[in-house]
VOGU-3710 file (C-alpha; in Angstrom, 3 decimals, decimal comma):
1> xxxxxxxxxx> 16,243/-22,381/-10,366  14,311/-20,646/-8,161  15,592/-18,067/-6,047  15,309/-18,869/-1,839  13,011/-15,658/-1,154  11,458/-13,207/-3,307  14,238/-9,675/-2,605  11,196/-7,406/-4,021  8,795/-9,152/-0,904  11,516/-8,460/1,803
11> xxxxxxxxxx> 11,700/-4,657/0,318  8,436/-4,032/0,274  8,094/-5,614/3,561  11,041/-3,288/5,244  10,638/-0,004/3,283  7,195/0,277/2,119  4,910/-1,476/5,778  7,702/-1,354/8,090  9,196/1,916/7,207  12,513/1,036/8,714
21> xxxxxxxxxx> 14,339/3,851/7,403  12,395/6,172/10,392  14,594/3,826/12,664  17,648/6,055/11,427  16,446/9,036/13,367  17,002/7,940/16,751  20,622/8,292/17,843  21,144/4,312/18,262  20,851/3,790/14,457  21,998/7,681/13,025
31> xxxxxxxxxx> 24,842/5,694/11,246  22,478/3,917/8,774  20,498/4,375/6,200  18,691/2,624/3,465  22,254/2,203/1,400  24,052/0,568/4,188  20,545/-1,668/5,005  20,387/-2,408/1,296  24,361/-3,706/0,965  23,754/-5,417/3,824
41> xxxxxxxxxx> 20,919/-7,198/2,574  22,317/-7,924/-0,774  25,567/-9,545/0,533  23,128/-11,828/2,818  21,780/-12,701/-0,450  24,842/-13,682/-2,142  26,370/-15,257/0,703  23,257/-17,236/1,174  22,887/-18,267/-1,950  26,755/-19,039/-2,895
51> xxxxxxxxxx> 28,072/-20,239/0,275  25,338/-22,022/2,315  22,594/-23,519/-0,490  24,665/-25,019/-2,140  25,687/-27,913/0,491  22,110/-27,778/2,276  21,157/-31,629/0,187  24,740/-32,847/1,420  24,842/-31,881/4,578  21,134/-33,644/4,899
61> xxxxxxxxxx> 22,633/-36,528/3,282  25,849/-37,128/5,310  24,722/-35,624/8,609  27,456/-35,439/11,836  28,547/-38,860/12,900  29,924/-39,956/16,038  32,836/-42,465/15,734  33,117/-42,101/19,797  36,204/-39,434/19,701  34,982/-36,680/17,611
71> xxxxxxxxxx> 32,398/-35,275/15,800  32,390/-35,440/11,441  30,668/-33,191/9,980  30,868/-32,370/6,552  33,788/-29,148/5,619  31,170/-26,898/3,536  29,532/-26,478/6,886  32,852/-24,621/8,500  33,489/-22,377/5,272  30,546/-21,245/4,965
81> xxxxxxxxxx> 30,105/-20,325/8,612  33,921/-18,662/8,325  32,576/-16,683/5,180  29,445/-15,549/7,643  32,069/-14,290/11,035  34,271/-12,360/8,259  31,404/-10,592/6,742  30,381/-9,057/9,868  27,092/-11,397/10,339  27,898/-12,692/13,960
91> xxxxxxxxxx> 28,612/-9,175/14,998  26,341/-7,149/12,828  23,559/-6,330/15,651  25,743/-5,636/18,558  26,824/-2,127/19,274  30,119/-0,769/17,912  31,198/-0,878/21,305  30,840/-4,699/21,703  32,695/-4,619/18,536  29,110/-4,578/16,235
101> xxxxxxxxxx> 27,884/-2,372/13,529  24,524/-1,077/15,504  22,414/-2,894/12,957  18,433/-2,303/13,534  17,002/-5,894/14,463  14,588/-6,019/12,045  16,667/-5,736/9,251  19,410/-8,087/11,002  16,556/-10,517/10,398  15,873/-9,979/7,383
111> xxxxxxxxxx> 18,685/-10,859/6,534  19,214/-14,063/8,248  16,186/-14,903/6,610  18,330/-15,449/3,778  20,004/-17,845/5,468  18,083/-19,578/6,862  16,200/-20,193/3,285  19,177/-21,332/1,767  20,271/-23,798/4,257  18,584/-23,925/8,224
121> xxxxxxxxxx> 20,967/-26,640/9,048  24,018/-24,812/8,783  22,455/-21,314/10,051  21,760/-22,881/13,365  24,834/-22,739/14,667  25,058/-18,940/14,039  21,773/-18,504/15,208  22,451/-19,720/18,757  25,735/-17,948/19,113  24,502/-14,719/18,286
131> xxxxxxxxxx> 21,578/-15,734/20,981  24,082/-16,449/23,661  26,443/-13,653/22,647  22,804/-11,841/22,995  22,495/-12,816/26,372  25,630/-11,809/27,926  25,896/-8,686/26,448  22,612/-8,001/28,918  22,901/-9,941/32,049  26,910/-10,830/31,869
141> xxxxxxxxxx> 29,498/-9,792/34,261  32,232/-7,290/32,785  34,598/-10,046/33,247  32,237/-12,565/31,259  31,971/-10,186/28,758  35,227/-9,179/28,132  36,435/-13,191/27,901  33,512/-14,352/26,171  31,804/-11,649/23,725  34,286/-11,024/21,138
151> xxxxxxxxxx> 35,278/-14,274/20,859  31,424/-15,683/19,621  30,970/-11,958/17,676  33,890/-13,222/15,959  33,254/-16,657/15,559  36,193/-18,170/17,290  34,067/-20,069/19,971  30,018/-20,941/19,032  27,385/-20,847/21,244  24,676/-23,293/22,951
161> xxxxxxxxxx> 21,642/-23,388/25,357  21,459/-26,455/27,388  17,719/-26,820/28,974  16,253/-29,835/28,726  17,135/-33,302/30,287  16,488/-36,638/29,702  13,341/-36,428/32,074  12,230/-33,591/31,577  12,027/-31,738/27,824  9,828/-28,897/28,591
171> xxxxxxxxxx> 9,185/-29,297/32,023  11,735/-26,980/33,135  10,465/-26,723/36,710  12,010/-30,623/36,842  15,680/-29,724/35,980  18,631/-31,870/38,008  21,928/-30,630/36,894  23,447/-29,394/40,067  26,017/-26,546/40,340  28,222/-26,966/43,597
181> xxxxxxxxxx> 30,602/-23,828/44,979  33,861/-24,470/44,495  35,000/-22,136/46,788  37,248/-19,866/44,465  34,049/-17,807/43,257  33,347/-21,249/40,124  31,271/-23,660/40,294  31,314/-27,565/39,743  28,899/-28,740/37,628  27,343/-32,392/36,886
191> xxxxxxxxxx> 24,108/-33,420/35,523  22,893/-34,569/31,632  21,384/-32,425/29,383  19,893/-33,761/25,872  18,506/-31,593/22,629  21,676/-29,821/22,537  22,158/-29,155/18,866  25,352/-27,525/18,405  26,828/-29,469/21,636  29,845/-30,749/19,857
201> xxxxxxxxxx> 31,876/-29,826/16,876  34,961/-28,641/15,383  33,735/-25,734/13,793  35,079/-23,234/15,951  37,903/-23,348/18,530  35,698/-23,981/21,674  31,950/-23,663/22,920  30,213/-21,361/25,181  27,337/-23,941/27,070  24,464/-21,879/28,764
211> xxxxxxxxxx> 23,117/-24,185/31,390  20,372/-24,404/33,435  21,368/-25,621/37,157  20,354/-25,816/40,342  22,385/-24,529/43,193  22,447/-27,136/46,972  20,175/-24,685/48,093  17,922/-23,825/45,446  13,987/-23,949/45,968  12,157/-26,864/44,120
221> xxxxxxxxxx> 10,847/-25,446/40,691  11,557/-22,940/38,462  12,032/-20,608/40,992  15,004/-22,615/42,167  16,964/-22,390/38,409  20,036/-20,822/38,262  22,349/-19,740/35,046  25,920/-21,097/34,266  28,625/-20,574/31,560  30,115/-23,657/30,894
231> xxxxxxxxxx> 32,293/-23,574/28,127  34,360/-26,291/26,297  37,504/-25,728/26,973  39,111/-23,960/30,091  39,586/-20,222/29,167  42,811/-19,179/30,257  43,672/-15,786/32,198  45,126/-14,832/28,776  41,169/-15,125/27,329  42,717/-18,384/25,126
241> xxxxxxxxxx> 40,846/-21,808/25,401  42,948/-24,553/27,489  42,472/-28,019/28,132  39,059/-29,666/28,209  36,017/-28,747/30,390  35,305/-32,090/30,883  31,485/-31,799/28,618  31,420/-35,025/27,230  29,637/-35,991/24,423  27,057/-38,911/25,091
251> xxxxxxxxxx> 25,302/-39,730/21,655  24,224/-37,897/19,184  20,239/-37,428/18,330  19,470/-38,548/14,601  16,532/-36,191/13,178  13,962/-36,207/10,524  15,553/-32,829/9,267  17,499/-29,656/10,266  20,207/-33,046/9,659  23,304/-30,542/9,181
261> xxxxxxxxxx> 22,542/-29,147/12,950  24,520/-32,017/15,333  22,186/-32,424/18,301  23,687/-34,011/20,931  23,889/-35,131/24,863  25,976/-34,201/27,061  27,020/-35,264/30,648  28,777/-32,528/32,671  31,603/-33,383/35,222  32,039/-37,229/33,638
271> xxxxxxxxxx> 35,307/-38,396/34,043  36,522/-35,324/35,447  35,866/-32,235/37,117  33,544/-29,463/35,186  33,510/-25,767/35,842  30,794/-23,449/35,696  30,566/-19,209/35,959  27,466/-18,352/37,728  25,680/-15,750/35,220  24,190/-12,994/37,113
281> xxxxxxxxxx> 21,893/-13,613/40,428  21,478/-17,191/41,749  17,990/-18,429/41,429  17,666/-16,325/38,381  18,183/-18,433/35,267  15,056/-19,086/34,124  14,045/-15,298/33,796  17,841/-14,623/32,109  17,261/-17,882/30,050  14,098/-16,338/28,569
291> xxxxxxxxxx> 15,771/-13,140/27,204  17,339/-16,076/24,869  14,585/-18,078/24,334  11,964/-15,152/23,394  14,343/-14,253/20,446  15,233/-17,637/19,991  11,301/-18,248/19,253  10,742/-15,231/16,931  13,701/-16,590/14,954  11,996/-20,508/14,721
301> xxxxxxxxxx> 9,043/-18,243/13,491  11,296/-16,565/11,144  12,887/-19,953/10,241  9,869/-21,440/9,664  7,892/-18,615/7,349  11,720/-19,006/5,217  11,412/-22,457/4,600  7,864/-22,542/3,589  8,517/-19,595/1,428  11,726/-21,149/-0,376
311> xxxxxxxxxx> 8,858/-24,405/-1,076  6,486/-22,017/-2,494  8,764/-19,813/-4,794  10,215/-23,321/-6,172  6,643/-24,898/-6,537  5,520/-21,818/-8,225  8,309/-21,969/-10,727  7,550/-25,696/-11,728  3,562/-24,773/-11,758  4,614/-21,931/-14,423
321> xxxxxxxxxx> 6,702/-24,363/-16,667  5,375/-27,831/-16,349  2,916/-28,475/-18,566  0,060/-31,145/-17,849  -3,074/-31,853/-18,817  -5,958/-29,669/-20,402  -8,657/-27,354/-18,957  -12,021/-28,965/-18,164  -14,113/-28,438/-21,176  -11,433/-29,518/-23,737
331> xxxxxxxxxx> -11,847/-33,060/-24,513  -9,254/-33,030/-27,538  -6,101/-34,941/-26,587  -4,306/-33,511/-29,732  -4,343/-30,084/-28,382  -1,286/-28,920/-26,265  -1,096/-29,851/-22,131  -1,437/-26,508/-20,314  1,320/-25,360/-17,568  0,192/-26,239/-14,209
341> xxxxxxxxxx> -0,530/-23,260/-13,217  -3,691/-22,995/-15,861  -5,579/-25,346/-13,455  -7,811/-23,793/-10,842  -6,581/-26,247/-7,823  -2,793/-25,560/-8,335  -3,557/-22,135/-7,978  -5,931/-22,463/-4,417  -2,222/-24,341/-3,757  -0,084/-21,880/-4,659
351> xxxxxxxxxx> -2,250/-18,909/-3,053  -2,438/-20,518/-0,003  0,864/-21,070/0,729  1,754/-17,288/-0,765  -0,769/-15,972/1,720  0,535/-18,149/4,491  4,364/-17,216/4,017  4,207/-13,827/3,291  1,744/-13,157/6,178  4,409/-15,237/8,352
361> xxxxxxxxxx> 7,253/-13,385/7,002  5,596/-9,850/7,500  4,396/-11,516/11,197  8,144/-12,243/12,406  9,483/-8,485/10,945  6,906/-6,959/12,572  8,119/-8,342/15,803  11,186/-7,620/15,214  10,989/-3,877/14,347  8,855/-3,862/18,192
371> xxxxxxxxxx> 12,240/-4,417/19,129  13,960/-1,757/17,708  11,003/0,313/18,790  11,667/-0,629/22,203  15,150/0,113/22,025  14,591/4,133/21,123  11,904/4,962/22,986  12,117/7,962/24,275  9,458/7,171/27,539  9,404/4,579/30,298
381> xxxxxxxxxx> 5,628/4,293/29,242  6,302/3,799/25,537  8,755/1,411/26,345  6,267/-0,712/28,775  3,919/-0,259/25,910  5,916/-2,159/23,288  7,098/-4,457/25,464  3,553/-5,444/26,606  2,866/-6,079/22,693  6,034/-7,864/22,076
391> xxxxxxxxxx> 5,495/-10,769/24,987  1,635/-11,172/23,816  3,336/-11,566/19,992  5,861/-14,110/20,857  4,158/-16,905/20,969  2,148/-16,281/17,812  5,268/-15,271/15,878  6,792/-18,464/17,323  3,901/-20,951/16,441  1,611/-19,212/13,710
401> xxxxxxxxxx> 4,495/-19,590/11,140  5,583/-22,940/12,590  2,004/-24,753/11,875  0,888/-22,809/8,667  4,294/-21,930/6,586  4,717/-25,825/7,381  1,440/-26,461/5,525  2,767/-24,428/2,866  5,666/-26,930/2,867  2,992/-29,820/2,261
411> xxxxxxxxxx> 1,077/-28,088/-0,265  4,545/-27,562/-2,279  5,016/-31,118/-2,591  1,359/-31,498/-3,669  2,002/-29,117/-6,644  5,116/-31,531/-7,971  3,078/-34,211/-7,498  5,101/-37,669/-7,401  8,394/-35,239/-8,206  7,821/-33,469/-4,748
421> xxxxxxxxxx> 7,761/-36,906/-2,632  11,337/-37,983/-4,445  14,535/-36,453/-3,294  15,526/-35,457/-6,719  13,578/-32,380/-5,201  14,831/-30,105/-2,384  10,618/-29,927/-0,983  10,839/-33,284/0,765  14,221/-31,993/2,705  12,384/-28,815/3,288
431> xxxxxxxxxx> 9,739/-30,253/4,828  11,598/-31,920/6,911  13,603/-29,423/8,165  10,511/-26,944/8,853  8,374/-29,888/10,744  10,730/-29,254/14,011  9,584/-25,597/14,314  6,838/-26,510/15,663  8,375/-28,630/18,669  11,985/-26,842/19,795
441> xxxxxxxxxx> 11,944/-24,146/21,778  8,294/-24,044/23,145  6,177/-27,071/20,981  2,523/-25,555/19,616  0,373/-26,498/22,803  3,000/-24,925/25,205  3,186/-21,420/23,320  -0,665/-21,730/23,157  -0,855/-22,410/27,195  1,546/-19,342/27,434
451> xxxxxxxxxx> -0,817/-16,889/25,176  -4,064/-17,535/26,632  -2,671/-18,573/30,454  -0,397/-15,607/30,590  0,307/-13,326/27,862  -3,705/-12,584/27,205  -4,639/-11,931/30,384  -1,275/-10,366/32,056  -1,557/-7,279/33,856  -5,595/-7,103/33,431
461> xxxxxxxxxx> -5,304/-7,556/29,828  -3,033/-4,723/28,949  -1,058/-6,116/26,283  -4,627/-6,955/24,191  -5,409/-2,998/24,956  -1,910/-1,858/23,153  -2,640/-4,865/20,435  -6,334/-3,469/19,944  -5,266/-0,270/19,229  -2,698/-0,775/16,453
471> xxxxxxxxxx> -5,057/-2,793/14,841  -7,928/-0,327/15,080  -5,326/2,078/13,603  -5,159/-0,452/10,525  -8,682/-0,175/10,334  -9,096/3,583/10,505  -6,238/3,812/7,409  -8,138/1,380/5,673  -11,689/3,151/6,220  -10,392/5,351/3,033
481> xxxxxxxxxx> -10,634/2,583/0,636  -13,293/1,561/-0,675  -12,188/-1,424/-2,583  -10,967/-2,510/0,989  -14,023/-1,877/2,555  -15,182/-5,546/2,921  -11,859/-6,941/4,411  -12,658/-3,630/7,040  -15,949/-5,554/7,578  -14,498/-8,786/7,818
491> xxxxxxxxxx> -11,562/-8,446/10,218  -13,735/-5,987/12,572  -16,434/-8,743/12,703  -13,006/-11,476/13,547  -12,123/-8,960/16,405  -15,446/-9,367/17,869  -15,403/-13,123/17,660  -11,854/-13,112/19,413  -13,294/-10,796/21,985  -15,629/-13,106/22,681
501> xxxxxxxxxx> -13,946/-16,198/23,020  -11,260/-14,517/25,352  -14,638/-13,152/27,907  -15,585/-16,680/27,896  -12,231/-18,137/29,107  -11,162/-14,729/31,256  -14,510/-15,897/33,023  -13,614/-19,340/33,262  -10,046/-18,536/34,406  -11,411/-16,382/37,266
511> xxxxxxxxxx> -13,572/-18,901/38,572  -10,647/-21,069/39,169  -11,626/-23,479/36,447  -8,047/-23,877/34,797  -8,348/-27,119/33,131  -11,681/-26,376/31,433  -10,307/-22,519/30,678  -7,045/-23,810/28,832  -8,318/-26,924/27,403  -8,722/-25,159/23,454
521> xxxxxxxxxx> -5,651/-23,269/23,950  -4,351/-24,468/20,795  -7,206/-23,119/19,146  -6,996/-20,300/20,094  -3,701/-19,391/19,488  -5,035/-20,728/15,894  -7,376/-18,065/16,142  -5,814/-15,711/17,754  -3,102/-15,888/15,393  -5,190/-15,833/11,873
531> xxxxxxxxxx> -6,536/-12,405/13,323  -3,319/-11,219/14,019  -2,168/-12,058/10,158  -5,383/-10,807/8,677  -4,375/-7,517/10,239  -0,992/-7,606/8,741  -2,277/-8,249/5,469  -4,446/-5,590/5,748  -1,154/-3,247/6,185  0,142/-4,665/3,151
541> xxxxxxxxxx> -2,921/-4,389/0,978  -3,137/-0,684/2,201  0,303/-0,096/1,093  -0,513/-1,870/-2,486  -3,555/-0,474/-2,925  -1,831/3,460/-2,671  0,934/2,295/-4,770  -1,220/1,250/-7,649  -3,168/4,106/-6,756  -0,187/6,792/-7,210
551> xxxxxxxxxx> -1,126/7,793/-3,833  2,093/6,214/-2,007  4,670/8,149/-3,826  6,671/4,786/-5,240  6,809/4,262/-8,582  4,629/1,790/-9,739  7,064/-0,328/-12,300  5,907/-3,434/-11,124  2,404/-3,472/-10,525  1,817/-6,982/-10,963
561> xxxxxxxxxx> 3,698/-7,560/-7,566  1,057/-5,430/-6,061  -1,473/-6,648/-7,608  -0,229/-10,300/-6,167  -0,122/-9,052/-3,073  -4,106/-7,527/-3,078  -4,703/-11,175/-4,351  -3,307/-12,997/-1,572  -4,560/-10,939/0,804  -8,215/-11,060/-0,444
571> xxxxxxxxxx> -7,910/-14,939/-0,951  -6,898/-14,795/3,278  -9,834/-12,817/4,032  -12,423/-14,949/2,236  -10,657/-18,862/2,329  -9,402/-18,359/6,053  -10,208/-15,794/8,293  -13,717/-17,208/8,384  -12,236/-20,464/9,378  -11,834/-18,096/13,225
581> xxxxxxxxxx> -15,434/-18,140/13,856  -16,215/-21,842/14,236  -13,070/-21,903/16,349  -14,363/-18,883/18,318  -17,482/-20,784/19,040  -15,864/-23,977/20,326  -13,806/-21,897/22,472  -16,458/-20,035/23,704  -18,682/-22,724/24,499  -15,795/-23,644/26,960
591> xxxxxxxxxx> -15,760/-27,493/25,257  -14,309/-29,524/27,383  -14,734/-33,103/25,224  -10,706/-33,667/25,447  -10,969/-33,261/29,195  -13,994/-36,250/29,566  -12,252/-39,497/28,086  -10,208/-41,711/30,247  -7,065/-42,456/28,967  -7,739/-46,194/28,841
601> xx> -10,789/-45,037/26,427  -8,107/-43,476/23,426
//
């Protein structure tokens, strides 16, 4: 069987490109090093692979019913989340003051990569509590805190974020729940909110709800969105869960995957009255809200390069022992059917999708170490810097994965064949599960309108300055090798078609023309985001490249892994990063064909 990501990958990844062991100089991460990063890895590993894959197909098959009292969902789903809370998973990023082993976020990642390769369904629910735990530790009250964070860092009360409504998914700015004062410093909430996954369960002895509200005298829009604990139960002065909070479960959502996730809706003050704890400022939710969903999208991105990795490492095990048919030339039936992997088009398959998910997996790390950076630097500028780079990332680190890892998925199921489409196969489930990445938290189009109508252009282009420059740093540690030199060519030549394409919509933009600037944003991001992994490929090939070179100092005992990984990158560089300059031209044409047809004429 094959294994759900490739341990030498996430290694080279962390130790080798990301040097994450320089982290453990700064004072916030002095208590690690690379033995407590590796045992930490390798019990994700384990844990992932003997406690959460192993129910992934049942807990697709018998997903959470509703029998309108409670919520069923299948008991391999509650061990294995206990196993994750005792081993320190819940807790490990937090600071050992909030009760949390200082872990550096990038390798906290890595190693929920693990599980959310081995099962997504049953990871969500950690992955959302460790986002809301996340966001109280930041803009909480001390009181909040002190009632609230250990209890989710322990795994004695799960977390949720409760945006969207039945009228309005994404359009935030067209929220209803209402928050009334109670007088006594609470609040009184009612309203309906739907896409909650992990709304209702028994998994954990109560839930912390994060809920956008408005307060009576809130200003229409987003600027009028306010923040509000609303747990499950009513927490006690002695910090135990009470009676109930009166969230009641509506319905449940039935998905095409990421089935072991209950997604529910829930009505707020039905039947009873619901309380609410105002987080932070009023009027202030949206911007607190964010600090959520900006790691919240880097994870979907991290998600989604896991899943379509797990597809590729199993396709590429039944390509190497399936055998079927013969090599064109050989017209004798009595000679021996070749593996699959002997065939030319299985292996365009299976390069594609290795260039795809290991660019999207180096992609999401990358991000992630910005936020360690961010954390340690030692200047206000340095830190404005990184922080610049990391809000012009998001959105590619959210979508980039979600579109091409997910075309990895596809081409998986191509390589079985007729086996793939069946569900004797996990590569149906898993592309499933990895087709919602692309929709929840921020769907494709809206992370492209927030690149190119924001992020791109924010503070007179700043962010692209800072993203220029580490790039032209790839380029200038490239220069040295020759055998590199025409990937050097190629991605300068990319950078120049990006720079043009973003001229011709910065020009639009300024002219007022909005709908005409922003109607390829989807493109773009496209573009914009093949650039971005043709530069991180270029890191990695740099890396390989010494190491087979004896420059790097590692010892080369597997130098077929780096000679995969010069491969993959120069099958990028020649089968996709051209793909960018037909898109460059569209964009910079400033096509506006989707904007001319009535929508009686689709």
């Amino acid at each position: 069987m094959a294994d759900l990501l490739s341990a030498r990958d996430v290694d080279f990844l962390l130790y080798e490109v990301l040097n994450v062991e320089a982290l453990c100089a700064a004072p916030a991460f002095a208590g690690h090093d690379r033995t407590t990063f590796d045992a930490a890895l390798d019990a994700a590993a384990r844990l992932a692979r003997e406690e959460f894959a192993p129910h992934a197909a049942a807990a697709d098959a018998r997903e959470p019913s509703f029998d309108g009292t409670r919520v069923t969902i299948i008991p391999e789903v509650r061990e294995a989340l206990a196993r994750f809370a005792d081993a320190g998973f819940l807790a490990a990023p937090f600071s050992e003051d909030q009760g949390g082993f200082g872990m550096p976020w990038v390798v906290y990642q890595a190693c929920q990569a693990w599980f959310s390769a081995a099962n997504v369904g049953t990871h969500a629910y950690a992955f959302l509590t460790v986002g809301v735990a996340n966001l109280l530790s930041v803009f909480g009250s001390e009181e909040q805190k002190r009632c609230y964070l250990a209890p989710l860092l322990a795994g004695r009360y799960f977390g949720t974020m409760c945006l969207s409504e039945p009228q309005a998914g994404s359009s935030l700015a067209d929220v209803r729940t209402r928050a009334e004062p109670a007088g006594d410093g609470g609040y009184r909430m009612t309203g309906t909110k739907m896409w909650i996954s992990g709304g209702e369960h028994e998994l954990s002895e109560s839930i912390v709800h994060l809920v956008l509200a408005r307060l009576p005298d809130a200003p229409p829009g987003v600027k009028g969105i306010s923040l509000f604990i609303v747990p499950k139960h009513r927490i006690g002065p002695d910090g135990e869960p009470g009676g109930l909070n009166h969230v009641t479960l509506a319905g449940l959502n039935h998905k095409m995957g990421y089935r072991g996730t209950v997604n529910t809706v829930l009505n707020f003050g039905e039947g009873g009255e619901c309380r609410g704890e105002l987080v932070g400022d009023p009027h202030q939710g949206l911007r607190y809200m964010f600090h959520m969903m900006n790691e919240a999208r880097v994870g979907v991105g991290a998600g989604a390069a896991t899943l379509g990795y797990t597809a590729y490492l199993y396709a590429l095990e039944y390509a190497r022992e399936r055998p079927q048919g013969r090599l064109p030339g050989n017209k004798d039936p009595l000679t021996p059917p070749v593996a699959l992997i002997e065939h030319a088009d299985v292996r365009r398959m299976l390069l594609t999708q290795k260039c795809f998910v290991e660019g999207g997996l180096a992609l999401v790390l990358y991000c992630a170490r910005l936020v360690d950076e961010r954390r340690v630097a030692e200047t206000d500028g340095g830190r404005a810097e990184l922080t610049l780079l990391l809000e012009l990332l998001t959105p590619v680190a959210k979508s980039w994965p979600s579109e091409f890892c997910l075309e990895a998925n596809k081409l998986a199921i191509q390589v079985l064949g007729g086996y793939g489409y069946t569900r004797d196969y996990p590569l149906e489930r898993l592309y499933r599960d990895n087709r919602l990445n692309a929709i929840h938290e921020g769907t494709h189009g809206i992370q492209a309108l927030d690149l190119l109508g924001r992020k791109v252009f924010m503070e007179g282009g700043a962010a692209m300055g800072v993203l220029m420059s580490r790039i032209r740093g790839a380029l200038d540690r490239a220069a040295g090798h020759d055998e590199l030199g025409a990937e050097v060519e190629a991605l300068g030549k990319a950078l120049g078609a990006l720079s043009r394409a973003t001229k011709a919509v910065g020009g639009a933009l300024g002219q007022g023309e909005l709908l005409r600037g922003l109607a390829n944003a989807t493109p773009y991001l496209d573009m914009f985001g093949h650039v971005i992994v043709a530069w991180l490929w270029l890191e990695q090939a740099t890396v390989a490249s010494d190491a087979l070179a004896g420059d790097s100092g590692n010892a080369v005992a597997d130098p077929e892994f780096y000679a995969g990984k010069l491969a993959a990158f120069r099958f990028f560089f020649r089968h996709e990063l051209p793909k960018i300059h037909a898109q460059a031209d569209l964009i910079a044409s400033l096509d506006d064909t989707v904007l001319g047809l009535s929508p009686d004429a689709f």
